[in-house]
Each structure stands twice: as C-alpha cells, then as structure tokens.
N, C-alpha and C positions, 0 to 999 in steps of 0.2 A: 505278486504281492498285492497284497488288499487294500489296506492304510498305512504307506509309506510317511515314515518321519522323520523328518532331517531336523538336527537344532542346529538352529544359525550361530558363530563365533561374534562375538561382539567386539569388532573390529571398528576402528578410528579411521576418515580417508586417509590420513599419514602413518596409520599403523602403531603411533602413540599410542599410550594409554592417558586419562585426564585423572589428574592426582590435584585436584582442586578446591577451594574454596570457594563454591559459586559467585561470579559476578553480582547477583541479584540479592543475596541471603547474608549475612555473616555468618548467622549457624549452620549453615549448610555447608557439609562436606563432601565431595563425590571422589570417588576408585572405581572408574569402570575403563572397560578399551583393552583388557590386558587380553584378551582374546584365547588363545591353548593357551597361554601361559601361568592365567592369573592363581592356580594352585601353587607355582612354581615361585611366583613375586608376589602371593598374599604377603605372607610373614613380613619381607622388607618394606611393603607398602605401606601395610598395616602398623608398623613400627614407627615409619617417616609419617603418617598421617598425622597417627597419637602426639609427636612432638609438636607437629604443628599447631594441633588441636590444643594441648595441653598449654604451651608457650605464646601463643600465636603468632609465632615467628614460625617461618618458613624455611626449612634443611636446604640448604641448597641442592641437595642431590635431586630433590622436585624440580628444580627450575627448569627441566625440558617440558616438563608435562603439566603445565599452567594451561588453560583455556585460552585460545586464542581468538 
C-alpha cells in the first residue's frame, strides 16, 4: 500500500458521548463522542438537543452526557 488511511472514531475516555451546552458559551451547543454509532443516535440526539435548545431546559435523558 502507498498512502494508507485510517479515520479515527471520535471516542470520549469513558466512551460517553458529550450532549452539551458548553461551560464557557450559552450559545453553544456540542454532540460529539458518539463514535460508530453517531448515524445510529443522530436522530435521538438531535431531537433531545433541539428541546434543549429550543426550551432551555434540559431532557433529562441528557443528564449522563453533560461535560464533566
């Protein structure tokens, strides 16, 4: 092989994903960490984000994936 290339999984060191509202921003929103899966957990993520965003109230179904 010539130019081998591997793309890395965007993996969390706990394997989390971070479903957040950055500590630093209020407008900022981040979904990243889902690693193979995030095709799989777009849609619910993307769904649970919106309400957040939308409400600013936070789904509890987030509450594992807050920024630590």
């Amino acid at each position: 092989m010539r130019d081998p290339w591997v793309g890395g999984r965007p993996f969390l060191a706990d394997g989390l994903p971070v479903i957040d509202r950055t500590p630093v921003h209020d407008n900022v929103f981040v979904a990243t960490g889902h690693g193979m899966l995030g095709v799989t957990l777009g849609p619910a993520t993307g769904k649970a984000l919106a309400e957040y965003y939308l409400t600013g109230r936070r789904p509890n179904v987030l509450d594992p994936f807050r920024f630590r």
